[in-house]
N, C-alpha and C positions, 0 to 999 in steps of 0.2 A: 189438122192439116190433112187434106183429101191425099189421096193416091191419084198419080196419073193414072186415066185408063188408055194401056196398050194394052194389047190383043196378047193373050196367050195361047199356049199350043200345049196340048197332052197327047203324047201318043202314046197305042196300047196296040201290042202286040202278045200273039200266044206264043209262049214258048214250048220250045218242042222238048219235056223231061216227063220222066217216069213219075205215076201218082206218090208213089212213096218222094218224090224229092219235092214235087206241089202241098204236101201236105206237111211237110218239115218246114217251104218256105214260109206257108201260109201262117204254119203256129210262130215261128220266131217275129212274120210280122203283125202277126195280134199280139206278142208278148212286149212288142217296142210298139205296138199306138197305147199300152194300158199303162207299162214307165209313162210315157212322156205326160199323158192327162194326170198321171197320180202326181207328176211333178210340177206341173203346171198347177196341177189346182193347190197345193203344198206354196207356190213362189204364191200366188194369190193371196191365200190365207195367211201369210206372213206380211205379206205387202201391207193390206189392210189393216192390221195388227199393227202394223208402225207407223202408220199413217193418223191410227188413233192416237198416239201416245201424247203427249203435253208437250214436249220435250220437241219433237216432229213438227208440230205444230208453231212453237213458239220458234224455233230456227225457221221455217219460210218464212214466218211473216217481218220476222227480221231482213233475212235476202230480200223480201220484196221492198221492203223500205228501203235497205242501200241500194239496191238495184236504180229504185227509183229517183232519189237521190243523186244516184250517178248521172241519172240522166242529165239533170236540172245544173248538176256542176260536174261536167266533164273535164277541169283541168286537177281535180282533185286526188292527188294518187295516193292518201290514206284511206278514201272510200275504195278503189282498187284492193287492196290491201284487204281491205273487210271481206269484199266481195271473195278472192280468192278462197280467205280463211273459213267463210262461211259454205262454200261450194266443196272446199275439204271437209269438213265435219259434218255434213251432211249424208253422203255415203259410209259413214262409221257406224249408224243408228242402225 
């Protein structure tokens, strides 16, 4: 799914502080962009990792059947049912 494109705005401006407080700011904000990439690449390498498992695997393609399924009989509220149970046990893995 795209992103609308609207127009963004960045504004930059100099602040007026002593090198000693530019130089505090600058290290604490290279020490929070190097967290965030170590954690980011950390959710990745885990994501992947359960994306392989068999177990990951065999539960969507289940969802996808009742899913589909539901389409085809929309008055069936045991497939509901499945559907929910299946959307719960998914985020457990």
């Amino acid at each position: 799914m795209a992103k609308d494109l609207t127009p963004t705005y960045v504004i930059s401006q100099e602040m007026d502080c002593s090198p000693a407080v530019r130089s505090a700011i600058l290290k604490e904000l290279e020490l929070c962009r190097v967290m965030q990439n170590t954690i980011l690449g950390e959710y990745l390498k885990r994501d992947k990792q359960m994306k392989r498992r068999k177990i990951f695997k065999k539960l969507i393609r289940q969802y996808k059947a009742v899913k589909e399924k539901q389409k085809s009989e929309s008055k069936n509220n045991t497939l509901s049912k499945d559907l929910t149970s299946f959307s719960r046990s998914l985020p457990l893995l």
